[in-house]
C-alpha positions in Angstrom: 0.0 0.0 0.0 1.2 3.6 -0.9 1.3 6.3 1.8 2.2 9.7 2.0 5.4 10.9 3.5 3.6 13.3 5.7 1.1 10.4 6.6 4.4 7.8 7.2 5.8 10.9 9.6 2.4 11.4 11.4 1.8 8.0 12.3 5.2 7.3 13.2 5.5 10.0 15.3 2.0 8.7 17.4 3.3 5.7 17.7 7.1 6.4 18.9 6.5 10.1 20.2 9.0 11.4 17.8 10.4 11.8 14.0 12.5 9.5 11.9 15.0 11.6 12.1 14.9 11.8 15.9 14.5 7.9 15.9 17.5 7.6 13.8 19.3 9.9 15.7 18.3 8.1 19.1 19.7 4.7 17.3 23.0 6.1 16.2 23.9 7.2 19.7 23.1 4.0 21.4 25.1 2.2 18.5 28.2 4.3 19.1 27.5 4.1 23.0 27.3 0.6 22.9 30.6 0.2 20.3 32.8 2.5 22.9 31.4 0.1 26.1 31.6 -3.2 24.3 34.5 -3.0 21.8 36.4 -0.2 23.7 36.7 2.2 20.7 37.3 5.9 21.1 34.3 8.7 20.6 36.0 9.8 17.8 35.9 6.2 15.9 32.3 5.4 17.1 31.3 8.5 15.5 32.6 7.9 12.7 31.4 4.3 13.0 27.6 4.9 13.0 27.5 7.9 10.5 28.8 11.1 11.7 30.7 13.3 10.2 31.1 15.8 12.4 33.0 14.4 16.0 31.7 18.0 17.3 28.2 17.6 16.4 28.3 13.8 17.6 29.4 14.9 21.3 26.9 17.8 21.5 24.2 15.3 20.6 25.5 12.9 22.7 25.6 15.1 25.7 22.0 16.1 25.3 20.9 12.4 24.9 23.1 11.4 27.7 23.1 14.0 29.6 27.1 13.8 29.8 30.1 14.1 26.9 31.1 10.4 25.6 34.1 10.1 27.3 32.7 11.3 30.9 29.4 9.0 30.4 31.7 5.8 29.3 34.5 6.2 32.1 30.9 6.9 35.1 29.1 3.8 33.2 32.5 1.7 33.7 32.5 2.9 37.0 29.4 2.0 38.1 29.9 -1.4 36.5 32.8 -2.2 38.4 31.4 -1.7 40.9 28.4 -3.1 40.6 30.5 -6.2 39.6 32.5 -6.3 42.6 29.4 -5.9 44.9 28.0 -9.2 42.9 31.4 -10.7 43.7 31.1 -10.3 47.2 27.5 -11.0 47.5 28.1 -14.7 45.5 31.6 -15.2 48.1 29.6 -14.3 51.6 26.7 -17.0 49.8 29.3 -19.8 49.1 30.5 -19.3 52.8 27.4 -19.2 54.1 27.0 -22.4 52.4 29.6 -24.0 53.6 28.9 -23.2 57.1 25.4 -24.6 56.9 27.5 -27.8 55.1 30.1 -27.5 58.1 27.1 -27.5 60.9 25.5 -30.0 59.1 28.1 -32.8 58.7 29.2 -32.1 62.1 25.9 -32.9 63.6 
């Protein structure tokens, strides 16, 4: 079926709350974030990487999206993983002791 562009633009903006272009835009910065968290690539590359040609327009977007410049958001978000990690680290060791304590009580019994 045909459609209008204007129609293809109303309806997907009722049913996403914004434009293609926003949408696209949204995309390309979670593509880039998630390329400098998973594959450790500089801003500049991830840029680069999902379209931008412009490394200053890229960051100024970014920081509005994110609320923070690439490098800042990616070295808090590794942060706050590490962390997050090591808390889950301890968590599972005081479990397994705990474990074998209740096996140590038991076995003495």
């Amino acid at each position: 079926a045909r459609m209008a562009v204007s129609t293809l633009h109303h309806q997907f903006r009722a049913l996403t709350a914004m434009s293609p272009l926003q949408f696209q835009k949204q995309l390309r910065l979670q593509a880039a974030r998630q390329r400098m968290l998973m594959h450790g690539i500089d801003a500049t590359s991830a840029a680069y990487e999902v379209g931008y040609e412009s490394v200053s327009q890229f960051s100024r977007e970014y920081s509005r999206y994110f609320g923070q410049p690439p490098r800042r958001d990616i070295t808090q978000w590794q942060k706050q993983n590490k962390r997050n990690s090591e808390s889950e680290d301890n968590q599972h060791e005081n479990q397994n002791k705990s474990r074998r304590q209740d096996n140590y009580r038991y076995h003495r019994q």
